[in-house]
N, C-alpha and C positions, 0 to 999 in steps of 0.2 A: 504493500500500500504506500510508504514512505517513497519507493521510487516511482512509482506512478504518479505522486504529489507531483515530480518533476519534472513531468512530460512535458516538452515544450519550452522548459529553461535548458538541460540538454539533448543531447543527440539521444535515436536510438542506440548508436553503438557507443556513445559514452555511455549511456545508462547501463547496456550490455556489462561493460567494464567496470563500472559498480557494483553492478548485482553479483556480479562473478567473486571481486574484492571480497564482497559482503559477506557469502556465503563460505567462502575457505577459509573468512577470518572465523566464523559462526562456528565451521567444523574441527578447526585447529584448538578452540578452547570444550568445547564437548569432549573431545579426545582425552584431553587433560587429564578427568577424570575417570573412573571406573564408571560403566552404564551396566554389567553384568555380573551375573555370581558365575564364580570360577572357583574349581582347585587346583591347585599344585601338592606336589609329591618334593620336598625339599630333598629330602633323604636321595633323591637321583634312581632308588630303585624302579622307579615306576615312570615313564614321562608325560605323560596326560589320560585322565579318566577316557577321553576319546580313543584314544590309542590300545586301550586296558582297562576295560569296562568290567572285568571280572579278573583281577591280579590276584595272584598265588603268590604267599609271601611267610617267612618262618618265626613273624616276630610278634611279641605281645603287646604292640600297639604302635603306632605310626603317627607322627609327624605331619598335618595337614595345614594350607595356606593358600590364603587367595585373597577374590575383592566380589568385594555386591557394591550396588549402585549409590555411586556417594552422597546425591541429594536427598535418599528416600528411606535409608538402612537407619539402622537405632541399633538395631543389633544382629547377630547372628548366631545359631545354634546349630549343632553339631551332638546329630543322633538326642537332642533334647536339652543338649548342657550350651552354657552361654559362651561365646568363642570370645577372643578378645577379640578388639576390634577399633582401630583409628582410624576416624571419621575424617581426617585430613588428606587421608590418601586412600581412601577408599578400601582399606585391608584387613581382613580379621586371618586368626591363625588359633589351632588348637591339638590339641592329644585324642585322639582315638583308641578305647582299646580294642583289643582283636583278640577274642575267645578262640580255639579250636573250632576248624568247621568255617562254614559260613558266616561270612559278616555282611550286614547292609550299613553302608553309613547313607546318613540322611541330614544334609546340609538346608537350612533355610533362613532366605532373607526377612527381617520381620521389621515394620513400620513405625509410627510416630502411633500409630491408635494398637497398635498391638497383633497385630495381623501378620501371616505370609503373605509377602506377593509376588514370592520365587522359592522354588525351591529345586533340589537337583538328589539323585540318587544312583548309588552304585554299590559294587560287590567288591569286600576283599575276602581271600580264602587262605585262613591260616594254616599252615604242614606244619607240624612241628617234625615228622620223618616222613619219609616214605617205602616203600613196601617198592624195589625196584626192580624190573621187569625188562628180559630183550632177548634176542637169538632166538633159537629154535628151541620149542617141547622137545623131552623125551617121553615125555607118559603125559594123560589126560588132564588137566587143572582146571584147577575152581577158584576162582577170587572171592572173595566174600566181604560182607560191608565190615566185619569186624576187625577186619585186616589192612580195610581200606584207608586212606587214598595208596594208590596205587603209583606210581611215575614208570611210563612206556619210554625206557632212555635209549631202547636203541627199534627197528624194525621187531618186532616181534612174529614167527612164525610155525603156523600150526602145521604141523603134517599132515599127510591123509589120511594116518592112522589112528589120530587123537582128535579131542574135541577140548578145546575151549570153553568152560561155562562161568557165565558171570551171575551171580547173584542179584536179588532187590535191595536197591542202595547202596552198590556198591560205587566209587567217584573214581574213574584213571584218569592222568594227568599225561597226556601225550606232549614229550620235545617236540621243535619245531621240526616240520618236515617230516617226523617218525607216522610209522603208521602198524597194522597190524597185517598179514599174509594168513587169510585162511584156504588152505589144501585139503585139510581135516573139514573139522564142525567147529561151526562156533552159534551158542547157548546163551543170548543175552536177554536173561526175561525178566526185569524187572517189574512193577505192579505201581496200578496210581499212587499209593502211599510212601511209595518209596520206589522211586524210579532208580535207572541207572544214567551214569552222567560221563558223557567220553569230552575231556574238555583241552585244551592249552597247557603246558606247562610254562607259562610266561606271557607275554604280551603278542606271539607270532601267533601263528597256524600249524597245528599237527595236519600231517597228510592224509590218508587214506587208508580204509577197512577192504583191502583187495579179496574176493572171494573167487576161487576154482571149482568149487565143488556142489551137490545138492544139502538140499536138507537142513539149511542155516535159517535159524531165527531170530528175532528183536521185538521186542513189546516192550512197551512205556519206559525208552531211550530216548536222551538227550543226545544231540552231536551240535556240540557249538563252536566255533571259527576253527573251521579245518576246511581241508582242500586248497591246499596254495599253487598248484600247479597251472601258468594256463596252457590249451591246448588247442586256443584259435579255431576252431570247429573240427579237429580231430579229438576223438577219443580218448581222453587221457585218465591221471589221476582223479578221481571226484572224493567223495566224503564215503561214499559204496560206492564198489565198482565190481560186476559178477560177470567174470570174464568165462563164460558158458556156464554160470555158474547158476544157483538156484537161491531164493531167500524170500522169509517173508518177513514185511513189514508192518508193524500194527502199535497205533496209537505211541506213535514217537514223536518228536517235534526236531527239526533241521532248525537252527538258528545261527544267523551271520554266517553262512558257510558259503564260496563262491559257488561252486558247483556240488548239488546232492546227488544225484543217483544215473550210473550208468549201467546199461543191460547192453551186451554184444553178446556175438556167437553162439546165438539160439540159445541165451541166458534168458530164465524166466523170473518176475518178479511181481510177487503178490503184495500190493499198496496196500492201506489200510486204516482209515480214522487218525490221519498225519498229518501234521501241519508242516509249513515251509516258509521263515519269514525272513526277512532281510537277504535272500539269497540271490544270486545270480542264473542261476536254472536250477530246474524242478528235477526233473526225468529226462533222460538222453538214455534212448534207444537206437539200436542196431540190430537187425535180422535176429529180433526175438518175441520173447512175448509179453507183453509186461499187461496185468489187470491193477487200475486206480480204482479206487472205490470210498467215497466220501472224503476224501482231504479236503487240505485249506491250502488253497496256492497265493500269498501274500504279494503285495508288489512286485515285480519281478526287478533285476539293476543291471546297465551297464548293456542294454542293446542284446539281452538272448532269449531265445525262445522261452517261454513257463516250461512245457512239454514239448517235447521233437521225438520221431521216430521213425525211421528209415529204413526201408526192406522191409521183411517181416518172414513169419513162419507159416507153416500148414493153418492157423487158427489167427483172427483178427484180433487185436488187442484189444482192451475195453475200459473205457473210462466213463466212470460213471458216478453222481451224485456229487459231483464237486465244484465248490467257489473257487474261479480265478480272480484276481483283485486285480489286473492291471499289469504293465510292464512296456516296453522299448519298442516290444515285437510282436510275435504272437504268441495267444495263447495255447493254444496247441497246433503245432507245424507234422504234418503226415509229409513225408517224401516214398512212395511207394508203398505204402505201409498204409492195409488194410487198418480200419478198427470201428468198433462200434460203441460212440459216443451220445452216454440216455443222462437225461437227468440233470443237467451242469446248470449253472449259473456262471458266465462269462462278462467281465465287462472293465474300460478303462483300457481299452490296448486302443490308444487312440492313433498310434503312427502306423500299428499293423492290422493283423486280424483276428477275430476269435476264435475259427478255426480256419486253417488254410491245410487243402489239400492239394498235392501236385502231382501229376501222374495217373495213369490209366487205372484208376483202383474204382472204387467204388465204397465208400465209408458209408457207411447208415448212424446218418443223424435224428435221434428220437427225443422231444421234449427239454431242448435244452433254450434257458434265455437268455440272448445276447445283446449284448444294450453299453452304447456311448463307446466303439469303436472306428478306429479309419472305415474297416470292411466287417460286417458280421460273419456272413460264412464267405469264403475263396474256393473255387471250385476250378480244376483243368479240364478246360471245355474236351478234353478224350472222357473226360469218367463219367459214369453212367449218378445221375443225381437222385438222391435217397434221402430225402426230405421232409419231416413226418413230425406236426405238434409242434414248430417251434415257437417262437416269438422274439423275433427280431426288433429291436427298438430305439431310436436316437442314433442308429449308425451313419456314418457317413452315404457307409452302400450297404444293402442289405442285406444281397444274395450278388456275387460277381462271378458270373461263368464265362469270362474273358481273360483271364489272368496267367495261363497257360503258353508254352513256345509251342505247343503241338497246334497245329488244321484239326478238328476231326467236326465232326456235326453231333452236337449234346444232345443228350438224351435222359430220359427219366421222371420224376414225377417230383410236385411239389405239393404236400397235402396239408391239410389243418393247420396250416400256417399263418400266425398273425404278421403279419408288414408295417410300422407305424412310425410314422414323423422320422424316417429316415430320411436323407436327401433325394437317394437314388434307392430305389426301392429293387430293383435288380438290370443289373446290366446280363444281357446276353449276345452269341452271336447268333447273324441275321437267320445262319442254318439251323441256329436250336428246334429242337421239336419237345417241346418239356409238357407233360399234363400238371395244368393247376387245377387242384380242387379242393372244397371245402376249405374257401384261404382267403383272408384280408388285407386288403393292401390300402394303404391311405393315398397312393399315386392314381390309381385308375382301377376300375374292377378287370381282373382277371378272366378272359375266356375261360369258360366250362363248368363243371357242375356244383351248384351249391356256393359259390364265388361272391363276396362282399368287398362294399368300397364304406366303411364307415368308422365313427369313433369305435372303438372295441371297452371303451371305458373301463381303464384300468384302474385299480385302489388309490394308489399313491403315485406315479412314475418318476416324481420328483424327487422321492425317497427311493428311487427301486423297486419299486412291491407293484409286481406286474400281475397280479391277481386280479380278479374281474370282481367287480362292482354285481351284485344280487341283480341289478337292470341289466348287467350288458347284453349286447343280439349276440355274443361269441355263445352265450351257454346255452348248447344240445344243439348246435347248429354243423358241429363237425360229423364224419362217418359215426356211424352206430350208437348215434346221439348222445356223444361225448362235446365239451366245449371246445371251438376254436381255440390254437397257443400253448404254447408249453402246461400252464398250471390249471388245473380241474376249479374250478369255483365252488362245487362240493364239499372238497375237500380244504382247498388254499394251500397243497402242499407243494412244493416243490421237486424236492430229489427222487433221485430213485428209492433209495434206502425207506424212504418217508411213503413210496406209494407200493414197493411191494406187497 
């Protein structure tokens, strides 16, 4: 406002030159002071909570130091107790101590009236020994939580002839890069109350649980920042890796890992009640069989696919009843590789697709909702199209059967499918010969039987909740007087898991 007073006594490019002065003298003294709450590690063991969100450390209490916001702090606390704290330079500092086991410290900024209006939280994990672990089995072992924490200091490797079993609650502490080699079995069944925990030994990344063999289990395991290898779109190290190998997976959680889980060489892998969060990919297959079933596939990072899978076996893979959140790419990438995906909720892959398939296959897509993508489904105008209950919504393009290097003339059927407020409701070529039926499209009504052009009057869509409203025309208007769109109105369920 001040330099607009002056319009007219200077130029615009002297005002220009003002406003600019104005502003890096404005941001030079902001800087001055502290505007955030931080910590420091004085001691040098640790170099930033960023860096070391969950540090392993052998002492009975630690040295902690930082700044909160200098015009607004009064004071600062430290897991409850008062930190010191000068107001002149924005800094408080305090003692931690650290039990055996897990620690959470819990830092917060607090006001003139008494209040937080920051606060910040993290993990230390005190060893007082470790239980040390590497080389190869000569007989069968068991780890156990009473023996644990464990330290993996060098490759650990199972034969073909042993098994590996880890107990409920038990915590291994993998060096950086180290990983485990199973040729035998490996038995890691921990249970919700006490789960198992394969983590860091430090502030890197442990490498990889390499599997060769059948017969290998996990239930309610942790694997947190591991996988450091990259492997640019080949096949490399991941967090698991079953190199023909066989495993199943159930109710574990991947956390900060870059890469989780790879299936090659007609390696089979049973998913299961799994979540995937801060990772870089989901699943990476190769000429095998992998079954998903109910995960949580979180943001994806860093430009890779959620799910990829390429080739395949005698049997189509299958995924099914799972949340994708989002990511660089797609959510699930088919390269030859048959599969049958029921059930999903996909959405947030705004630069790529929710699912993309390439190549002469023929996937069968059943009930799954796609919504606020570049493309919702990518189709290779050679594959024959299998498309049944979905509900397409807020995508850029809805259905894209153009997307392919191949000529060929598409073919297939588009059934019970809702189409809405997409831009492009489907792109095809001129030669397509597709049957629509019993299907909505908010562009134009669709030739053929049963075909609507209207609101489908969803619940919420602004929230996500593509459920139809007790009015909509969608319900008993589909084949066998079921509703238009992925979700039954009936019901309001979603997944598979939920309607079988």
């Amino acid at each position: 406002r001040l330099v607009d007073a002056y319009r007219g006594v200077f130029t615009n490019q002297e005002l220009d030159g003002i406003l600019f002065i104005e502003t890096a003298r404005r941001n030079f003294l902001l800087n001055q002071y502290p505007r955030d709450l931080t910590v420091e590690f004085p001691d040098g063991e640790i170099e930033s909570v960023e860096s070391c969100p969950r540090a392993v450390l052998s002492q009975d209490s630690i040295r902690l130091r930082g700044t909160s916001h200098a015009a607004y702090t009064v004071a600062v606390r430290v897991n409850g107790a008062t930190a010191e704290w000068n107001p002149m330079e924005g800094r408080w500092s305090a003692d931690a101590a650290l039990a055996p086991g897990e620690n959470r410290i819990e830092i917060e900024s607090i006001d003139e009236l008494g209040m937080v209006f920051e606060r910040m939280e993290f993990e230390i994990f005190r060893a007082d020994s470790f239980e040390i672990l590497g080389g190869e089995l000569t007989s069968d072992f068991t780890l156990t939580s009473a023996s644990s924490p464990y330290r993996i200091a060098s490759d650990l490797i199972v034969p073909s002839s042993f098994s590996l079993n880890i107990e409920p609650g038990t915590l291994l502490f993998l060096d950086e890069g180290t990983g485990i080699q199973i040729d035998g079995h490996i038995n890691a069944l921990g249970t919700t109350e006490d789960p198992i925990f394969f983590r860091p030994n430090g502030c890197g990344r442990w490498g990889s649980i390499a599997i060769q063999s059948v017969g290998n289990h996990f239930t309610h395991c942790e694997f947190y920042r591991a996988s450091s290898t990259d492997f640019d779109g080949i096949p490399g190290p991941m967090t698991i890796t079953l190199n023909a190998g066989q495993a199943s997976i159930e109710d574990c959680r991947f956390l900060d890992c870059i890469r989780c889980l790879n299936v090659n060489g007609e390696g089979n892998l049973s998913l299961r009640d799994t979540s995937f969060l801060e990772c870089e990919l989901g699943v990476f297959g190769v000429n095998s069989y992998t079954e998903i079933e109910n995960c949580l596939f979180g943001e994806t990072q860093n430009g890779y696919d959620t799910v990829q899978l390429i080739g395949g076996v005698r049997r189509p893979s299958v995924i099914r009843g799972c949340q994708f959140e989002g990511g660089a790419r797609d959510g699930i990438d088919l390269e030859g590789s048959d599969c049958l995906i029921f059930g999903n909720e996909i959405f947030g892959f705004v630069e790529g697709a929710g699912i993309r398939s390439r190549g002469p296959i023929a996937p069968l897509l059943v009930r799954n909702v796609i919504s606020n993508c570049g493309k919702g489904v990518v189709l290779d105008p050679s594959s024959r199209v299998r498309l049944n209950h979905l509900t397409l919504v807020r995508n850029d393009i809805g259905i894209d059967l153009t997307a392919g290097e191949t000529v060929a003339e598409t073919t297939g059927a588009i059934r019970n499918t809702i189409l809405w407020e997409n831009s492009e409701d489907i792109l095809s070529p001129d030669t397509a010969e597709i049957l629509f039926s019993h299907s909505n499209s908010g562009k134009s009504l669709f030739p053929g039987i049963g075909n609507l052009s209207v609101n489908p009057l969803f619940a919420d869509p602004d929230k996500n909740d593509f459920r139809l409203r007790a009015n909509s025309p969608m319900i008993r208007q589909a084949e066998n007087g079921l509703d238009i769109g992925a979700i039954q109105q009936s019901t309001g369920q979603r997944s598979y898991l939920q309607l079988r």
